[in-house]
VEXZABA-378047 format. One record per residue: residue number from 1; x, y, z of N, C-alpha, C, CB in turn; residue in one letter. Coordinates in nm, 3 decimals. Glycine has a CB too. Example, Ala and Ser with C-alpha at 12.3 -4.5 7.8 and 13.67 -1.06 7.14 Angstrom:
<nodes>
<node n="1" n_u="1.319" n_v="-0.569" n_w="0.780" ca_u="1.230" ca_v="-0.450" ca_w="0.780" c_u="1.320" c_v="-0.330" c_w="0.780" cb_u="1.131" cb_v="-0.447" cb_w="0.905" res="a"/>
<node n="2" n_u="1.285" n_v="-0.225" n_w="0.708" ca_u="1.367" ca_v="-0.106" ca_w="0.714" c_u="1.290" c_v="0.003" c_w="0.787" cb_u="1.408" cb_v="-0.060" cb_w="0.572" res="s"/>
</nodes>
This chain:
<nodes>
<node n="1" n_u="0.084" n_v="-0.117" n_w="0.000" ca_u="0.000" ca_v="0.000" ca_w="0.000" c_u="0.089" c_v="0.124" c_w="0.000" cb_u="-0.096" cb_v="0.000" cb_w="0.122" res="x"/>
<node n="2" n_u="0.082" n_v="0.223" n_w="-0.115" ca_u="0.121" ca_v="0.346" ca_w="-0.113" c_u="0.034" c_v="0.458" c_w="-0.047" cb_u="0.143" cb_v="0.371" cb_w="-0.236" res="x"/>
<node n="3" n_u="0.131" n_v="0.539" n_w="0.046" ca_u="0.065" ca_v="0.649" ca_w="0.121" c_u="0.184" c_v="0.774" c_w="0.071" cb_u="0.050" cb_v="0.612" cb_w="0.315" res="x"/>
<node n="4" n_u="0.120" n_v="0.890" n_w="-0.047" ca_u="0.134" ca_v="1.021" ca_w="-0.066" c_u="0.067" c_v="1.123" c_w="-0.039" cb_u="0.147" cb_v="1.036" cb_w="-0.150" res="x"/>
<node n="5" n_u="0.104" n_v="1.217" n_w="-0.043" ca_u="0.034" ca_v="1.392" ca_w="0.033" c_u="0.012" c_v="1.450" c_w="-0.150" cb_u="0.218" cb_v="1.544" cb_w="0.178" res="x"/>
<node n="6" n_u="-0.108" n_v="1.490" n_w="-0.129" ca_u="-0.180" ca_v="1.524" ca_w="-0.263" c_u="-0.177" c_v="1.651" c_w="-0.217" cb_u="-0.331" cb_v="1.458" cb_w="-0.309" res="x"/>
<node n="7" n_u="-0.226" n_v="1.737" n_w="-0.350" ca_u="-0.291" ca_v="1.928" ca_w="-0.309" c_u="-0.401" c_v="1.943" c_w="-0.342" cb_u="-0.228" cb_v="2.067" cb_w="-0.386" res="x"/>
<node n="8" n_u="-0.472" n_v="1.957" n_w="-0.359" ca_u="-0.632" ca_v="2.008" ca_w="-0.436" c_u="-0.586" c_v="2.102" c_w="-0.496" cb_u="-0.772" cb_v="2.063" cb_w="-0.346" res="x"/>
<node n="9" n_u="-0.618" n_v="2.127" n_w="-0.599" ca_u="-0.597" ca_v="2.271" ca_w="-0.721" c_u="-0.725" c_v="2.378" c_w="-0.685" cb_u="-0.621" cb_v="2.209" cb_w="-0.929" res="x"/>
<node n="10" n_u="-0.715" n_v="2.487" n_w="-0.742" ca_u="-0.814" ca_v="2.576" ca_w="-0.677" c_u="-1.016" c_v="2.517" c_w="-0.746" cb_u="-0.747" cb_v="2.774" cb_w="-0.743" res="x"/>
<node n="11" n_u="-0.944" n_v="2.424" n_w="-0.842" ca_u="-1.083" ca_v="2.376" ca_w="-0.914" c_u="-1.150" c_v="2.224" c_w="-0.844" cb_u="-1.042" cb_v="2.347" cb_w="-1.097" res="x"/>
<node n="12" n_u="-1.070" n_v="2.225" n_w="-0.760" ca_u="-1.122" ca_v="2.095" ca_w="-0.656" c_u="-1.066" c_v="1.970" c_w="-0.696" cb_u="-1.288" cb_v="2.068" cb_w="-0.656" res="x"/>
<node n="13" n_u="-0.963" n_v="2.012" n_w="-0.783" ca_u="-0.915" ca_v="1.837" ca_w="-0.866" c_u="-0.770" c_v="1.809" c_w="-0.785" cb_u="-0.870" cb_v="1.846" cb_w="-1.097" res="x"/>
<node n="14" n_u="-0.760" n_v="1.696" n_w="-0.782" ca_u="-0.588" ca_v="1.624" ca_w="-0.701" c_u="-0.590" c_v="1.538" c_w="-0.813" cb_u="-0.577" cb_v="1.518" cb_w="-0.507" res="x"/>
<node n="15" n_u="-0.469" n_v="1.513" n_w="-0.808" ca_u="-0.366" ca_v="1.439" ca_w="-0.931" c_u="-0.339" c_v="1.270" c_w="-0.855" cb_u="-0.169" cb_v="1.553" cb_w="-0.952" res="x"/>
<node n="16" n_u="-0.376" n_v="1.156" n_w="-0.915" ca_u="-0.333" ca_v="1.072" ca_w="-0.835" c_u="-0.225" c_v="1.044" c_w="-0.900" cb_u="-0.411" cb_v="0.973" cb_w="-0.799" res="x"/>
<node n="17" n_u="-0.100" n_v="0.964" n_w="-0.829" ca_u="0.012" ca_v="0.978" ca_w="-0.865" c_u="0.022" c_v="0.861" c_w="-0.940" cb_u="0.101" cb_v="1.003" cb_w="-0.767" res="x"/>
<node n="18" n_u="0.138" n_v="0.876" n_w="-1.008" ca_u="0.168" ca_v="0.766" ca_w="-1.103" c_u="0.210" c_v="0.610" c_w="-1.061" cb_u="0.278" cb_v="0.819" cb_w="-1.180" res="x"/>
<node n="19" n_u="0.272" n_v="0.647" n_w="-0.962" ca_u="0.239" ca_v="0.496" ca_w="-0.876" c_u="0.157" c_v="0.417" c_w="-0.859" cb_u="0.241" cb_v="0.490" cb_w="-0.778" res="x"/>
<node n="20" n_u="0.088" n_v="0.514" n_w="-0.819" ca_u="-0.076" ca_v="0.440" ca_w="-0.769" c_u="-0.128" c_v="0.432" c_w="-0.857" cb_u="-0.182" cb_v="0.502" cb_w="-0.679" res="x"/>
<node n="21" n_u="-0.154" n_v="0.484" n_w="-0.980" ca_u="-0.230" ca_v="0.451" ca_w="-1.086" c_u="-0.179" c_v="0.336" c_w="-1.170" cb_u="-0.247" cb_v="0.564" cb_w="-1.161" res="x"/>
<node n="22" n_u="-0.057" n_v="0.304" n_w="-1.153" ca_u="0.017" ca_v="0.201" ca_w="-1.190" c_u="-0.019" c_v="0.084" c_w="-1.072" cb_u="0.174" cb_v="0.250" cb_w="-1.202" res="x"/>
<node n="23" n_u="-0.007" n_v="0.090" n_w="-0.973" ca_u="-0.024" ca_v="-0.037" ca_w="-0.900" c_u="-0.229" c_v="-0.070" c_w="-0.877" cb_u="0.080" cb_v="-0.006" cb_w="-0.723" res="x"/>
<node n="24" n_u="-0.264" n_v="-0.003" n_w="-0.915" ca_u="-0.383" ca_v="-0.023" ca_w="-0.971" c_u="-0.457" c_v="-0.074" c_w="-1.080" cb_u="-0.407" cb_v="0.044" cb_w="-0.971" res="x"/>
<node n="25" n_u="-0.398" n_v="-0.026" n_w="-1.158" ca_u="-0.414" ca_v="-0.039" ca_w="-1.330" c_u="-0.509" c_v="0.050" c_w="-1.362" cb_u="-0.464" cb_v="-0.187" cb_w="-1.394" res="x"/>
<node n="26" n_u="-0.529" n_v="0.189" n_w="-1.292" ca_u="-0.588" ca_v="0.295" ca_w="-1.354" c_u="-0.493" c_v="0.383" c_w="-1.480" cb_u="-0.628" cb_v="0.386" cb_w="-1.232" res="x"/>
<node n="27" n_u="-0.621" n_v="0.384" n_w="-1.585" ca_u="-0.575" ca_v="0.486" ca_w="-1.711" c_u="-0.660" c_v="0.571" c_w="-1.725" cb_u="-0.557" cb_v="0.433" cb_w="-1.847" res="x"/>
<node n="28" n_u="-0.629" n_v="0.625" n_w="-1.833" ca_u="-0.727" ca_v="0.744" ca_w="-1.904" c_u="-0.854" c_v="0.746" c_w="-1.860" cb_u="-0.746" cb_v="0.734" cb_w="-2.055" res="x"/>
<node n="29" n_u="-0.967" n_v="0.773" n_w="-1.834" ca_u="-1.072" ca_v="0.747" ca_w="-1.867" c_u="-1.130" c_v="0.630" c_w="-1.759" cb_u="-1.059" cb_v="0.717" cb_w="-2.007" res="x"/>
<node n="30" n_u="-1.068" n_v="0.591" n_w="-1.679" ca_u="-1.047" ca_v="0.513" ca_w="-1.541" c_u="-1.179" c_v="0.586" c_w="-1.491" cb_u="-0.881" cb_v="0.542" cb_w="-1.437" res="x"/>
<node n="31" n_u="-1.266" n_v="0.457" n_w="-1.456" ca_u="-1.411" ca_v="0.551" ca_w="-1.389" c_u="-1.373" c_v="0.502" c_w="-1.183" cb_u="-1.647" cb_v="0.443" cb_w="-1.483" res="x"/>
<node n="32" n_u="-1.444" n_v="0.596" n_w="-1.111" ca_u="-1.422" ca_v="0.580" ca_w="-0.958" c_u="-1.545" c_v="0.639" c_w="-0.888" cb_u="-1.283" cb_v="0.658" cb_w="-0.904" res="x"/>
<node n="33" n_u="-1.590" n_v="0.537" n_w="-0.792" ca_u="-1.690" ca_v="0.599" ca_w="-0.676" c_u="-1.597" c_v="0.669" c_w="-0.589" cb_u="-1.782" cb_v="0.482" cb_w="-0.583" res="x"/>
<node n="34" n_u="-1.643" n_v="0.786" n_w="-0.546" ca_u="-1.617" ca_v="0.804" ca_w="-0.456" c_u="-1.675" c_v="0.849" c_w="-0.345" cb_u="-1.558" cb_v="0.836" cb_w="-0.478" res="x"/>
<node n="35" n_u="-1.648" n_v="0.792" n_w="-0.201" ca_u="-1.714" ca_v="0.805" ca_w="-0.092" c_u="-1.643" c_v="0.910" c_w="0.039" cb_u="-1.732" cb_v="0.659" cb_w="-0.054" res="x"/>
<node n="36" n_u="-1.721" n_v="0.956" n_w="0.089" ca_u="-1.643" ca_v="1.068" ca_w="0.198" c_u="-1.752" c_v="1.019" c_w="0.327" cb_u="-1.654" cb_v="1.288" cb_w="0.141" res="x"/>
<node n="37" n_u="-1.665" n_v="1.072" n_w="0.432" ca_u="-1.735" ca_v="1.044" ca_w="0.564" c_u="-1.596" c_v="1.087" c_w="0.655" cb_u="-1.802" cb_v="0.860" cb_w="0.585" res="x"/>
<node n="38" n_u="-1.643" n_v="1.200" n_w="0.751" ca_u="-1.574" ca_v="1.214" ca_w="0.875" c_u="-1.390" c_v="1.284" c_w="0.863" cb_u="-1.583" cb_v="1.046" cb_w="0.939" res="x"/>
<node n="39" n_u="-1.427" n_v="1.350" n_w="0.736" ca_u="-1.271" ca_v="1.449" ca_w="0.700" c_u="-1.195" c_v="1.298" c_w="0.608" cb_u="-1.140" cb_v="1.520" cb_w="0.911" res="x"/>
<node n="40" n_u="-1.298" n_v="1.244" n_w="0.558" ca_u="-1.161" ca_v="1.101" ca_w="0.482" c_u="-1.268" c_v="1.087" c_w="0.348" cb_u="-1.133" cb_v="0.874" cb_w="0.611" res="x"/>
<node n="41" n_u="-1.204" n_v="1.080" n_w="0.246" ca_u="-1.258" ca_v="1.090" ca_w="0.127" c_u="-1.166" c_v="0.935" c_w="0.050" cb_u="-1.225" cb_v="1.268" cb_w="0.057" res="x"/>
<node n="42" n_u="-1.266" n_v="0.815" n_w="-0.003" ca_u="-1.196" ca_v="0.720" ca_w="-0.032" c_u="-1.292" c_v="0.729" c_w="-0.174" cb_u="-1.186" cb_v="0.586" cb_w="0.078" res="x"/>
<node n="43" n_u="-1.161" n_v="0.635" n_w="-0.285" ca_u="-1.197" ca_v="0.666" ca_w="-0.466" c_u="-1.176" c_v="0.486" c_w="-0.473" cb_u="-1.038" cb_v="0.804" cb_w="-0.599" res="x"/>
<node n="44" n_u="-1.279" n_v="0.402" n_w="-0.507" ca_u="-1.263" ca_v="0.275" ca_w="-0.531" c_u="-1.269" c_v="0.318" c_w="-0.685" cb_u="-1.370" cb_v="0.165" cb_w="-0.461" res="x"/>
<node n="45" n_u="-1.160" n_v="0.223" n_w="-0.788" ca_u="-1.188" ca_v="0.208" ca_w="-0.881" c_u="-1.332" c_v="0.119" c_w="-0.928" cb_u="-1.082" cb_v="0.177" cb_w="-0.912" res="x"/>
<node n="46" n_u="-1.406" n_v="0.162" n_w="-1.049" ca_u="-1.473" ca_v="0.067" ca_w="-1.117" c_u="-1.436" c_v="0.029" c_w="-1.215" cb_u="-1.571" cb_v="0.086" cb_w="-1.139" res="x"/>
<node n="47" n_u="-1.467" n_v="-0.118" n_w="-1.179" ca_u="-1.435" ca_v="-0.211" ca_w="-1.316" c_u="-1.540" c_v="-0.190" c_w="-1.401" cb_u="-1.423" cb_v="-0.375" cb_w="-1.296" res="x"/>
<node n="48" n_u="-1.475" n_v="-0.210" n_w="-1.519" ca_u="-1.579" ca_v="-0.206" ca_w="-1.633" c_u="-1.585" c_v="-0.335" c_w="-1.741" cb_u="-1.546" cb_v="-0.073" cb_w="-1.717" res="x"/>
<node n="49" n_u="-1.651" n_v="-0.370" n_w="-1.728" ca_u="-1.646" ca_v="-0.519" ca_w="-1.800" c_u="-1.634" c_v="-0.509" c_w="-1.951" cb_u="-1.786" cb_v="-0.608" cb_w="-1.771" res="x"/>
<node n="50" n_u="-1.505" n_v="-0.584" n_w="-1.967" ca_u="-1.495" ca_v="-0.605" ca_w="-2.154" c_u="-1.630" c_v="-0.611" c_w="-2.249" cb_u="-1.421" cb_v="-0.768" cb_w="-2.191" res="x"/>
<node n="51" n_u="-1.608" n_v="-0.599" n_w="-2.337" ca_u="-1.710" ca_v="-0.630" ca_w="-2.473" c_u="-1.763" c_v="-0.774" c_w="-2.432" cb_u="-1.617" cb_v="-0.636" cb_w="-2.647" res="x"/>
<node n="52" n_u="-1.611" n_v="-0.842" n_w="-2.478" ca_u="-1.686" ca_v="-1.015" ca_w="-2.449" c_u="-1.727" c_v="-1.035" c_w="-2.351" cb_u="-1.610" cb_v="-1.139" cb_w="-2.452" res="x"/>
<node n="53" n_u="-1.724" n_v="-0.937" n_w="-2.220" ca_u="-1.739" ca_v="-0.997" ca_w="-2.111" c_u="-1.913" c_v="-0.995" c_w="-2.077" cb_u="-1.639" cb_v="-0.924" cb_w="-2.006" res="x"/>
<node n="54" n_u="-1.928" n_v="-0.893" n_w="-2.176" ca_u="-2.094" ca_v="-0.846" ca_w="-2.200" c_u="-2.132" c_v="-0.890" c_w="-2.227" cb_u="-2.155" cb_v="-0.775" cb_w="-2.253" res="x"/>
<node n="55" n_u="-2.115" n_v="-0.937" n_w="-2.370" ca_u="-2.172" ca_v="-1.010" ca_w="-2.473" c_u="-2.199" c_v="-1.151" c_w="-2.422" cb_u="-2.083" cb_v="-1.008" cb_w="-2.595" res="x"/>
<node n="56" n_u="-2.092" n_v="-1.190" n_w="-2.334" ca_u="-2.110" ca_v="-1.387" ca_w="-2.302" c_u="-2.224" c_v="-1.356" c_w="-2.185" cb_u="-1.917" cb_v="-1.507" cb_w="-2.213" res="x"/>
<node n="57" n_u="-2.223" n_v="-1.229" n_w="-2.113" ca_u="-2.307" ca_v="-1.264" ca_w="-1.979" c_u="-2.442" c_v="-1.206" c_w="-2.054" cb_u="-2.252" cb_v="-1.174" cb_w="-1.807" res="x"/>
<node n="58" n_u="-2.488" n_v="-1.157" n_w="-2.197" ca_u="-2.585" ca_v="-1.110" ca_w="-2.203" c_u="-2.635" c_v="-1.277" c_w="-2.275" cb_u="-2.588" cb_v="-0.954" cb_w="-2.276" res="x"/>
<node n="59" n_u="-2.584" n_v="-1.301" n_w="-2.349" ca_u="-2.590" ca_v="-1.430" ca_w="-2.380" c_u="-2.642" c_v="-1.541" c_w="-2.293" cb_u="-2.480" cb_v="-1.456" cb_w="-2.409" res="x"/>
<node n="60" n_u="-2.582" n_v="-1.553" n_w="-2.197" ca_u="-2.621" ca_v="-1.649" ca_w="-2.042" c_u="-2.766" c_v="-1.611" c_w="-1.994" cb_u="-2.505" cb_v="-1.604" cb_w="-1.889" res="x"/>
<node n="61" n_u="-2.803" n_v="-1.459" n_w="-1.994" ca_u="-2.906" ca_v="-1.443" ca_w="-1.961" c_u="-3.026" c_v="-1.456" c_w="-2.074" cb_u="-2.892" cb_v="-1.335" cb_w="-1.902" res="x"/>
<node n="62" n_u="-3.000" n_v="-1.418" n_w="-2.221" ca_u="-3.114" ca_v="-1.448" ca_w="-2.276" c_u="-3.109" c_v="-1.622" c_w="-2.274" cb_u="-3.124" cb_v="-1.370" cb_w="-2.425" res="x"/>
<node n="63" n_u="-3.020" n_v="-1.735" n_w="-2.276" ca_u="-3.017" ca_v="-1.851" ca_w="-2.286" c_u="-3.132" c_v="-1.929" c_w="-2.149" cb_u="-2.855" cb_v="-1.880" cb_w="-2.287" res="x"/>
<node n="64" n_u="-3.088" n_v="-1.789" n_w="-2.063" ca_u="-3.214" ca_v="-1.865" ca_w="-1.922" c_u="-3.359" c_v="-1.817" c_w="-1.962" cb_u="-3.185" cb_v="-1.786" cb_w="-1.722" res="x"/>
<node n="65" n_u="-3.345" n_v="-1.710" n_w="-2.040" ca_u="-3.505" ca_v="-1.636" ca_w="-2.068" c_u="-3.563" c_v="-1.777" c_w="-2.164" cb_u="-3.501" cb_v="-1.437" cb_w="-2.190" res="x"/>
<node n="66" n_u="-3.497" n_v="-1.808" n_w="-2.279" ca_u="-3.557" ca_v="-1.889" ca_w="-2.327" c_u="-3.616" c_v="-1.961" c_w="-2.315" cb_u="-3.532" cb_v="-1.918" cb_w="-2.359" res="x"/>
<node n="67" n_u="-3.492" n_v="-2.055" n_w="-2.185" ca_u="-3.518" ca_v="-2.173" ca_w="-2.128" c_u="-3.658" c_v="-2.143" c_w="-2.012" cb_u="-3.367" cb_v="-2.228" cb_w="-2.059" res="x"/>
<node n="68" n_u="-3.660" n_v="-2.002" n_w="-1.955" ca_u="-3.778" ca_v="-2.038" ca_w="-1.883" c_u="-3.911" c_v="-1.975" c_w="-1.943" cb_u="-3.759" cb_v="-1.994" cb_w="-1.738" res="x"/>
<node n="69" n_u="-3.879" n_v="-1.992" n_w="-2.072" ca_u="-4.026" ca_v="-1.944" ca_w="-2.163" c_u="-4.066" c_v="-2.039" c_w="-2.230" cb_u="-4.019" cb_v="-1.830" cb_w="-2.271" res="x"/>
<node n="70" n_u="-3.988" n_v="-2.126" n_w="-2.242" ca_u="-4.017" ca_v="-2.325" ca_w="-2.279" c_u="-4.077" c_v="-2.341" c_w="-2.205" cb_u="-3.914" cb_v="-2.453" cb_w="-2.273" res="x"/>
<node n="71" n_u="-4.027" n_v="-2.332" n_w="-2.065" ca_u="-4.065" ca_v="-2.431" ca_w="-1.937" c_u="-4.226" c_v="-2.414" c_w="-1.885" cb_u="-3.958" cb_v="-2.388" cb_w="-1.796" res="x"/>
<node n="72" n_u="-4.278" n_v="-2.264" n_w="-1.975" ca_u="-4.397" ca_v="-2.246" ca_w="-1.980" c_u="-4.498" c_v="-2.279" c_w="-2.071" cb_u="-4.400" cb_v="-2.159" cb_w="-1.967" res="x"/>
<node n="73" n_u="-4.420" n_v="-2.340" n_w="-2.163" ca_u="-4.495" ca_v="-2.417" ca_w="-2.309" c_u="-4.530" c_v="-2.292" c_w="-2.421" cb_u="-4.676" cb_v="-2.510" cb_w="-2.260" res="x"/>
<node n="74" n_u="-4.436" n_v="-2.171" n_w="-2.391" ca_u="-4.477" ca_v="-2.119" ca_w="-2.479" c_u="-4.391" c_v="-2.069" c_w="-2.563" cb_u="-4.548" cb_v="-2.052" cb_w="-2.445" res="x"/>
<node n="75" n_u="-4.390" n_v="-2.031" n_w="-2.661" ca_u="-4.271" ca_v="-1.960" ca_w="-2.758" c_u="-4.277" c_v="-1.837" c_w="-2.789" cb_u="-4.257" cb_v="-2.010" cb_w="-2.885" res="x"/>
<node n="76" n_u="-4.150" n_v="-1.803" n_w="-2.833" ca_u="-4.128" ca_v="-1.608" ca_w="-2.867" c_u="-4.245" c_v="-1.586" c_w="-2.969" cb_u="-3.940" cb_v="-1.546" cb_w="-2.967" res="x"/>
<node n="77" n_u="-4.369" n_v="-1.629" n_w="-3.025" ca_u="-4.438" ca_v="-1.564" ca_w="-3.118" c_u="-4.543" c_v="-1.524" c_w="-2.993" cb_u="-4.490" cb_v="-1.656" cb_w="-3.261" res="x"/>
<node n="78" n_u="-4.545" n_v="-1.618" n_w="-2.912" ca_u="-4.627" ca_v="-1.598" ca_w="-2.781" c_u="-4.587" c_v="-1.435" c_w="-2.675" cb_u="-4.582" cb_v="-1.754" cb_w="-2.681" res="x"/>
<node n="79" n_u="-4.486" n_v="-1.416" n_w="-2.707" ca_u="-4.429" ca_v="-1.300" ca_w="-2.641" c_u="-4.465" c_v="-1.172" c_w="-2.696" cb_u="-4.289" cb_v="-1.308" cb_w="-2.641" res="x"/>
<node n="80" n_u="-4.441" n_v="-1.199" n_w="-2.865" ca_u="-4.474" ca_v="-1.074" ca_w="-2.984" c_u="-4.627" c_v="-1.048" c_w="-2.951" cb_u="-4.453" cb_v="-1.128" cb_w="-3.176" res="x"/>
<node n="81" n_u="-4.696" n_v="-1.151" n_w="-2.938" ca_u="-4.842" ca_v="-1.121" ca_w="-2.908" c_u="-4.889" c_v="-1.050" c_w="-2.784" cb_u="-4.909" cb_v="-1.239" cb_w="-2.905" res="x"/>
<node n="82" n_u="-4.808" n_v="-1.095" n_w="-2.661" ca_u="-4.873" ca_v="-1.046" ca_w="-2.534" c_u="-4.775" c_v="-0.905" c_w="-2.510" cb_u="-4.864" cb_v="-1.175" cb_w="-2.393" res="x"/>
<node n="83" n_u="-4.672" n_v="-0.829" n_w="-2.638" ca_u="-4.609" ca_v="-0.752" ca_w="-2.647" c_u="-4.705" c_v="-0.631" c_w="-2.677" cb_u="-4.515" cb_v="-0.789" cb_w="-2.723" res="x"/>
<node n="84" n_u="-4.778" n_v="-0.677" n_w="-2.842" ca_u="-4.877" ca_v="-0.640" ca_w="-2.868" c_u="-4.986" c_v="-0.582" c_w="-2.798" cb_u="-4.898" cb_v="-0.707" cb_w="-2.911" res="x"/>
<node n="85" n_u="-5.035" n_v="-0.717" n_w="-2.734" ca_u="-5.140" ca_v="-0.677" ca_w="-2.680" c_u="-5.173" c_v="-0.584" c_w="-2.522" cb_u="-5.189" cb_v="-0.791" cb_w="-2.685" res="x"/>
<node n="86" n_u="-4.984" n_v="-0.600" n_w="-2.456" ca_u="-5.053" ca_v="-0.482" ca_w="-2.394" c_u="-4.998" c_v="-0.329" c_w="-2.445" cb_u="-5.031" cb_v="-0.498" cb_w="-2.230" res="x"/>
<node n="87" n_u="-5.017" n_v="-0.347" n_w="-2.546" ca_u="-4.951" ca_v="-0.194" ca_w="-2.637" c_u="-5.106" c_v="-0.128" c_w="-2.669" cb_u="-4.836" cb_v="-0.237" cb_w="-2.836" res="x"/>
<node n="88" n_u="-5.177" n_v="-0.201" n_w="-2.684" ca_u="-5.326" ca_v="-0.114" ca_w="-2.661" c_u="-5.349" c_v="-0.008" c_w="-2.583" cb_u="-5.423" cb_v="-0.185" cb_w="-2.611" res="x"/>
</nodes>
């Protein structure tokens, strides 16, 4: 764990240092929550999940929609209809 003394600029921004953004794996465009409480201000990075990483978990989830729209005996023309019909 790295511990440095930051400044705030007069526009409210601090620079995190290159260390830390290195022992992190923050870059450019690096997104962060950040939380404050009690004079202590903490920046968790967020991960952001790859393309594929989307694509396979969006995949997983329509593969369960399917499966539990079988399990009801009915099929996607069954869906277009009750799509339809509450579009009235």
């Amino acid at each position: 764990m790295l511990i440095e003394t930051l400044k705030m600029s007069s526009k409210g921004q601090v620079v995190i240092p290159l260390d830390m953004r290195e022992e992190i794996g923050a870059g450019e465009g690096t997104l962060f929550a950040a939380m404050s409480s009690d004079h202590t201000v903490i920046l968790k990075k967020i991960e952001t999940p790859s393309k594929e990483d989307l694509i396979k978990e969006l995949s997983l989830i329509a593969k369960d929609g399917k499966r539990r729209l079988q399990s009801t005996g009915r099929g996607e023309s069954d869906i277009l209809k009750m799509v339809a019909k509450s579009r009235v």
